[in-house]
C-alpha positions in Angstrom: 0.0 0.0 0.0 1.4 3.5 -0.8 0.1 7.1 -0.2 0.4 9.9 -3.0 0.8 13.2 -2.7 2.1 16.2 -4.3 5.3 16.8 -1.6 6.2 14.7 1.3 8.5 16.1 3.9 11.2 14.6 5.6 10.7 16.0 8.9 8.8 17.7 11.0 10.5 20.1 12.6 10.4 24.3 11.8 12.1 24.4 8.5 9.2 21.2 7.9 5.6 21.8 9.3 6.2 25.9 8.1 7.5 24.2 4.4 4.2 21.9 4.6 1.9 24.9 5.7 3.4 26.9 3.0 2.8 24.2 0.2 -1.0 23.6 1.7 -1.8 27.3 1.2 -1.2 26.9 -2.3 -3.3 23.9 -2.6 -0.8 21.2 -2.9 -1.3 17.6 -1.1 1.2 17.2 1.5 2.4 14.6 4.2 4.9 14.9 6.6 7.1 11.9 8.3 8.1 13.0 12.0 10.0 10.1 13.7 9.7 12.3 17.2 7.0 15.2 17.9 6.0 17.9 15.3 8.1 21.3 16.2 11.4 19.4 16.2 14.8 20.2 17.8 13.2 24.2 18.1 10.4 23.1 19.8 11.3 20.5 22.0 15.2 20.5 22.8 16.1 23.8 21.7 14.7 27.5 21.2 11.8 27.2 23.1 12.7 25.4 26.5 15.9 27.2 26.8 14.6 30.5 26.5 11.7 28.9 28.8 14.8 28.4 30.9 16.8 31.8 30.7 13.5 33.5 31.3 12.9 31.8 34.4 17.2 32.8 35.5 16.2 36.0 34.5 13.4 36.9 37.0 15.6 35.3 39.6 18.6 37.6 38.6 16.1 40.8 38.9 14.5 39.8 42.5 17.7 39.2 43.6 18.4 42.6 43.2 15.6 44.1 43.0 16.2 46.5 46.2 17.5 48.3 43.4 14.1 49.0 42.0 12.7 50.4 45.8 11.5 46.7 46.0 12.4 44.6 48.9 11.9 40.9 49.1 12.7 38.1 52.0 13.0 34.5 51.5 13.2 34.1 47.9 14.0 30.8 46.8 14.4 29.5 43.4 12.5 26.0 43.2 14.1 24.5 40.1 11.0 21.7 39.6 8.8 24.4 39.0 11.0 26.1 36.5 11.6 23.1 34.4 7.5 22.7 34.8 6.7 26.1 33.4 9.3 25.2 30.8 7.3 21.8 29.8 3.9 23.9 29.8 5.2 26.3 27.8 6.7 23.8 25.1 3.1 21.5 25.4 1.5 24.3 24.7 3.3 25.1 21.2 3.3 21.4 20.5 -0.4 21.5 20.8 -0.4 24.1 18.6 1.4 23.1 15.9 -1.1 19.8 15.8 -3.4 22.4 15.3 -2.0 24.1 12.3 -1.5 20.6 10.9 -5.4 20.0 11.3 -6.3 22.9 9.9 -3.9 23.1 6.7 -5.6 19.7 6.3 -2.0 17.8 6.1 -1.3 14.3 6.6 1.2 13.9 9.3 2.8 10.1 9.8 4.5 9.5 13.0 7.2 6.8 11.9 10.9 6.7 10.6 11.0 7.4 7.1 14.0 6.5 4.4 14.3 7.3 1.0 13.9 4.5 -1.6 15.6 4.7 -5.1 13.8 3.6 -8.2 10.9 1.0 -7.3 7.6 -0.7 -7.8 6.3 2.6 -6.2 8.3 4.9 -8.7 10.4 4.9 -11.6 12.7 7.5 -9.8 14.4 8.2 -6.6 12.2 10.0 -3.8 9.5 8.1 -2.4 9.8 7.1 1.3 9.5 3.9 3.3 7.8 4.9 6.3 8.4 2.1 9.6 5.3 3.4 11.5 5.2 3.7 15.2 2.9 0.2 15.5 5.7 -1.1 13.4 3.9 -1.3 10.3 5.3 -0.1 6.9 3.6 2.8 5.2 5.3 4.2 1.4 4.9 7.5 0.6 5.0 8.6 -3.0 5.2 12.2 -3.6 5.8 14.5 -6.5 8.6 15.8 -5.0 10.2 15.5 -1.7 11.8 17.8 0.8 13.9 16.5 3.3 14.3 18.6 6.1 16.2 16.4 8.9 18.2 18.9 11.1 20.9 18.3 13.2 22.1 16.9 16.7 24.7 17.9 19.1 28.2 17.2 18.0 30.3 14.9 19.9 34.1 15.3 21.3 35.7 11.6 21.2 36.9 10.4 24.7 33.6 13.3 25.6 30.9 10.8 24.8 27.9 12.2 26.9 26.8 10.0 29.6 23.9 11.5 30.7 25.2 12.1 34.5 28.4 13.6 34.5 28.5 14.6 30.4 25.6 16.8 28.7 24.7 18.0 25.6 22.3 20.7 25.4 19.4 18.0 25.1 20.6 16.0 28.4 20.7 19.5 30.1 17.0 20.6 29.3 15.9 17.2 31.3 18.3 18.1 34.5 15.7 17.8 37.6 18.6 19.3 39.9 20.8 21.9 39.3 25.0 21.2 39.8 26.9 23.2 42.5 29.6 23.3 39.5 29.4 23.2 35.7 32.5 22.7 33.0 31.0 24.4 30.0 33.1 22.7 26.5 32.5 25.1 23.7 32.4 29.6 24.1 29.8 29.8 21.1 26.0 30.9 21.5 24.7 27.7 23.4 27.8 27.8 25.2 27.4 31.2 26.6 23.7 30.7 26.8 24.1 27.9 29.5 27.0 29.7 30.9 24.7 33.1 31.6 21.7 31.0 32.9 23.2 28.6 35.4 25.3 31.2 36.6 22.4 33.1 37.4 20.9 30.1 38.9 24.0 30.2 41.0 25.9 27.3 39.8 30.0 28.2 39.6 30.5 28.0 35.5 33.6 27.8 34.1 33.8 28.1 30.1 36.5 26.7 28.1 36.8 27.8 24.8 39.7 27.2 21.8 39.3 30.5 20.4 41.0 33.5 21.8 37.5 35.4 22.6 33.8 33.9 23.6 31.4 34.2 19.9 34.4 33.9 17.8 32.1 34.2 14.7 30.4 37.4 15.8 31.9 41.2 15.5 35.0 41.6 17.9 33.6 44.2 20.2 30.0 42.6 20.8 32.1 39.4 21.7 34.6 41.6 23.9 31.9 43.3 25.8 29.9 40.3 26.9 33.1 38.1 27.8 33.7 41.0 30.5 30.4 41.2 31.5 29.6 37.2 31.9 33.1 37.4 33.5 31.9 40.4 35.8 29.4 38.1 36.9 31.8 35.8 38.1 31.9 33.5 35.7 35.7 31.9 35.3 36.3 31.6 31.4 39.5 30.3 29.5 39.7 31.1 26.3 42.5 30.0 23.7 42.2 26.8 25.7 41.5 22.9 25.3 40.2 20.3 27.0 42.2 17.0 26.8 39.9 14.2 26.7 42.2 11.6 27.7 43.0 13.0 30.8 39.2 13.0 31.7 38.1 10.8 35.5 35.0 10.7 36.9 34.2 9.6 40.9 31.3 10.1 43.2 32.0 14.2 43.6 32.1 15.0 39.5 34.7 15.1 37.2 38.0 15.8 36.9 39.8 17.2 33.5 43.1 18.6 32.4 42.8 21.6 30.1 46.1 22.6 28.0 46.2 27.0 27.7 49.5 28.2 25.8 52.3 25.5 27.0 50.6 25.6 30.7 48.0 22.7 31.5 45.8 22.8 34.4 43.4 20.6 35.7 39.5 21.6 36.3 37.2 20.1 38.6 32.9 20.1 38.6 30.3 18.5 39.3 29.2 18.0 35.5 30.4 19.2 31.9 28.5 20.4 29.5 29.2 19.6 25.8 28.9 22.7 23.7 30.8 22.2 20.4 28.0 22.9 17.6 25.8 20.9 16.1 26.3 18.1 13.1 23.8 17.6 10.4 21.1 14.2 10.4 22.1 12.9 7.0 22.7 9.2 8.2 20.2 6.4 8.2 17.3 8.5 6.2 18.4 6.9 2.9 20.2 9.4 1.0 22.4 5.9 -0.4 19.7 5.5 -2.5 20.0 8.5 -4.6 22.5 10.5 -6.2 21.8 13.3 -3.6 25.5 14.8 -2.6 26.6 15.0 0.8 29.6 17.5 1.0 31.8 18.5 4.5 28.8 16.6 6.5 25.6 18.1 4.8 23.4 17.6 1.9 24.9 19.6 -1.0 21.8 22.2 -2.7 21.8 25.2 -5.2 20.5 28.4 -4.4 16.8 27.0 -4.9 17.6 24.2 -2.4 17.5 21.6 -5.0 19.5 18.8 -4.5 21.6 17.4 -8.0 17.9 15.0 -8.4 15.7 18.2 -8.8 12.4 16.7 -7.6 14.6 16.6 -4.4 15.3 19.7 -2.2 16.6 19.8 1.1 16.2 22.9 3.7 17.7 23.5 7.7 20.2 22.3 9.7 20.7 19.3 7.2 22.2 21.8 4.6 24.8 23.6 6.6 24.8 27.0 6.5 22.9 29.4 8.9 21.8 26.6 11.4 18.7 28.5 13.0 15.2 27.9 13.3 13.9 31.0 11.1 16.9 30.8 8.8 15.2 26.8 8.1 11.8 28.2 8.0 12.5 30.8 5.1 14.1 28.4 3.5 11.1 25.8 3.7 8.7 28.2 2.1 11.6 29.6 -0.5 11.4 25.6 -1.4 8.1 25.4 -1.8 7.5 28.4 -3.6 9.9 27.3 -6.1 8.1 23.8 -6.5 5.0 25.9 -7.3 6.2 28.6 -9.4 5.9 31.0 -7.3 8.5 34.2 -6.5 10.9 32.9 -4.9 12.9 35.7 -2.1 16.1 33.7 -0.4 18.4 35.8 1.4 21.7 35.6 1.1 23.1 34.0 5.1 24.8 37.5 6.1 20.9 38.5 5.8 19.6 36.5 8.4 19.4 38.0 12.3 21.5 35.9 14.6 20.2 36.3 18.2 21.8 35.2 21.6 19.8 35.4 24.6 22.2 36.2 27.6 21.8 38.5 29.8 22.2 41.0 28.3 21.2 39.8 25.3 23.6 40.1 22.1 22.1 40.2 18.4 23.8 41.2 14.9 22.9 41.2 11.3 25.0 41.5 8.5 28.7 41.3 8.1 31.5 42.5 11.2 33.6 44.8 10.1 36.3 43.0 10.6 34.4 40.4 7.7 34.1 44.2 5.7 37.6 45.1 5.9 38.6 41.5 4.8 36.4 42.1 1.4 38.4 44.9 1.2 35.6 47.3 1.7 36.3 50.7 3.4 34.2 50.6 6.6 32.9 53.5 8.9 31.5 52.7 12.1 28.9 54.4 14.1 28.2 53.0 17.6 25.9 54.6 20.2 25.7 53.0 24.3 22.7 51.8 25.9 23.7 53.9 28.9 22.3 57.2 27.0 19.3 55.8 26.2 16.7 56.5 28.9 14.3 53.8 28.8 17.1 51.1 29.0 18.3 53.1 32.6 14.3 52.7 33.4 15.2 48.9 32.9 18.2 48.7 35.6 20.5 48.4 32.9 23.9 50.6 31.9 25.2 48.1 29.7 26.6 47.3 26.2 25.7 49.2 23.0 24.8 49.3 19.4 27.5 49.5 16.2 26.5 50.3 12.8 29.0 49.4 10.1 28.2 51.0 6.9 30.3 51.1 3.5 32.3 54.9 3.5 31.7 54.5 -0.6 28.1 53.3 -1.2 27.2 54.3 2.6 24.9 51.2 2.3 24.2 48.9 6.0 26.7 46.5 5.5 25.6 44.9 9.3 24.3 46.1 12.6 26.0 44.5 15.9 24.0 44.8 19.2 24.9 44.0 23.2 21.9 45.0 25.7 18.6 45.2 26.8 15.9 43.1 25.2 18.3 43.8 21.7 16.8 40.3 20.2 13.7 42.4 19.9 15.4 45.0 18.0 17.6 43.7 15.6 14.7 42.8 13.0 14.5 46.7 12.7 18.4 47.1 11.3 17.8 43.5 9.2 14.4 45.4 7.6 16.7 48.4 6.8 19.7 46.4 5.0 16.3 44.4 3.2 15.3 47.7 2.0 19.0 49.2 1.3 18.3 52.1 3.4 21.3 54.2 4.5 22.1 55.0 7.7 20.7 58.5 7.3 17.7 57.5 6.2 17.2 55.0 9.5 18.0 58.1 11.3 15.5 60.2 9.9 12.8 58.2 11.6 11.0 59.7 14.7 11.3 56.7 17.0 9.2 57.1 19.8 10.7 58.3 23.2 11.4 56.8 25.5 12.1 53.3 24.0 15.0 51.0 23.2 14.9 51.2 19.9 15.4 55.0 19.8 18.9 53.8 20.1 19.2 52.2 16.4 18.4 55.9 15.4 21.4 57.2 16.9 24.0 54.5 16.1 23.0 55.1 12.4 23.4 58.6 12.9 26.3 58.2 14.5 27.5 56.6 11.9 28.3 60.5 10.1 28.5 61.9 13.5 25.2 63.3 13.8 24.1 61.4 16.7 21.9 63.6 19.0 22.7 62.2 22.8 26.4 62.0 22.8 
């Protein structure tokens, strides 16, 4: 027995339900395969229940000091069951949601393990899917074209194989029912520094080891400067330019115990648990991709700019692609996919056009290129930056910290990118990515009346500032 249908997805994750949503508003016949639960790593093991998470370290941070605010409070306790259940609401309640949108976009969702077959009984070519269902029944899907959209797991250190107990990826770490007194965080990139900013304002001593000589080594030199000193303020103990020697690694009743090599010097680091935070590697194994002539180069599924793979009737979209390895960036690209399929207009942007955003405290967010990415292109850069400590509304927040930075081309005086460190940031940085969109100049951003007082009065200056016509400084 075999199901037809106009496009099946592989996956049901963002870049997958949004992708079959997309393809049911233009009338097309869809099923999705979903080995797990419909919202996929976002839903379940990522996005969602860490910000649940850093939300929940972030109230705690602000009634711990919230004498500040003329507020006084006794006995605050932070019960870490009820933080992880607020968390689990908050992801059922998406979940349920997402059901929803399936149900109402009339798509066929089949909870199994799908793998692509080549040429068959089913089909002459490559791209229909065995389905193992959950009962253990087999189910073959047949679709007019197929998108697989698989994602991606933690990444794995050899001799740093998580355990569950005293080694954690990201995924272990969202099911922890008690915090540690001490935490060993592998890896100074955005999950990295995420954890490291929440448990330490949960109160657990973090310690972050990272190879790189700075935390975000991929973001703009200042932004990543800024927040090392003020996670480090914070008292969190971070070694950078450093490496963990997995060999050394030993493990006994109190924690673990692990050598780490800085310069010529090695030390050796002690904690209750370490947590694994070394990027993420594509799912491309096990889903069939043997039985096609689908490319899989440097780890992920080769595409073109239409996110075909070399069998055309085959695209492939998210985390399984490389690339910009985020939820939205996956969802654009689902519906760019499908729009193509259909004939439609198709609008992908280019990576440097796709907000990153990391959710510290503060927060740090960027579009765009660094300038230290501009200067390599050889383009001549000027730089207008503008601090959140001038901006009023941020002091109405309790906060004197970090800034915005503008980096425009001195020739064209287009946005080249937009680097943020503050307040509630991740809320504003879809404000500089519509202006690059647009190719507005930093003038014109500046000529807009932003309301007072906000945050976001202070993306008017930095692109002022960019000519040196910023008004509070």
């Amino acid at each position: 027995m075999s199901i037809t249908c106009d496009i099946a997805i592989l996956g049901g994750g963002t870049g997958g339900y949004v992708a079959a949503i997309r393809a049911a508003q233009l009338g097309k016949d869809v099923v999705i395969i979903e080995r797990d639960k419909l919202g996929g790593t976002c839903l379940h093991r990522g996005c969602i229940p860490s910000k649940s998470l850093l939300r929940s370290a972030e109230v705690y941070a602000t009634v711990k000091e919230s004498e500040s605010y003329g507020v006084e409070t006794t006995g605050t306790r932070l019960l870490f069951p009820k933080v992880q259940e607020r968390k689990e609401q908050v992801v059922e309640q998406l979940h349920q949601g997402v059901q929803y949108l399936m149900r109402k976009n009339k798509i066929k969702v089949l909870h199994g393990t799908g793998r692509v077959i080549g040429p068959s009984i089913f089909s002459p070519k490559s791209g229909a899917v065995a389905v193992e269902l959950e009962d253990g029944e087999m189910e073959t899907v047949v679709p007019a074209h197929l998108i697989i959209a698989t994602g991606s797991r933690p990444r794995h250190i050899p001799g740093l194989e998580p355990d569950g107990k005293f080694i954690l990826t990201s995924d272990e770490a969202l099911l922890l029912d008690k915090l540690p007194a001490s935490i060993i965080i592998v890896g100074g990139g955005v999950i990295g520094v995420e954890w490291a900013s929440m448990l330490n304002d949960f109160g657990v001593e973090v310690t972050v080891v990272e190879t790189a000589d700075r935390l975000l080594p991929l973001e703009d030199e200042e932004i990543s400067r800024e927040l090392q000193k003020l996670l480090a303020k914070r008292g969190v103990k971070i070694l950078t330019g450093s490496q963990v020697m997995s060999e050394s690694l030993s493990k006994d009743e109190e924690g673990i115990q692990i050598d780490v090599r800085r310069g010529g010097e090695a030390s050796t680091l002690s904690a209750s648990q370490l947590l694994l935070s070394v990027g993420r590697q594509a799912n491309v194994e096990n889903i069939g991709l043997e039985n096609t002539d689908i490319r899989v180069e440097n780890g992920v599924i080769a595409v073109n700019a239409h996110y075909q793979t070399v069998e055309p009737h085959i695209y492939a979209i998210g985390d399984c692609i490389g690339g910009v390895q985020l939820a939205h960036a996956a969802s654009h690209e689902g519906i760019a996919a499908v729009n193509h399929i259909c004939g439609e207009e198709v609008h992908a942007l280019p990576a440097h056009q796709i907000p990153r955003c990391i959710y510290t405290r503060p927060e740090a967010a960027s579009v765009g290129l660094t300038e230290q990415e501009a200067k390599t292109r050889g383009v001549e850069v000027k730089i207008g930056k503008f601090p959140f400590q001038a901006i009023g509304k941020s002091l109405v927040y309790g906060s004197r910290d970090g800034f915005v930075k503008v980096v425009a081309d001195r020739k064209t005086n287009d946005i080249l990118g937009v680097h943020m460190i503050g307040t509630h940031v991740t809320d504003l940085i879809s404000e500089a990515a519509l202006a690059q969109l647009l190719d507005a100049t930093p003038w014109e951003v500046g000529q807009l009346a932003f309301p007072h007082p906000t945050l976001s009065e202070i993306l008017g200056e930095a692109m002022l500032a960019v000519d040196g016509k910023a008004i509070g400084i």
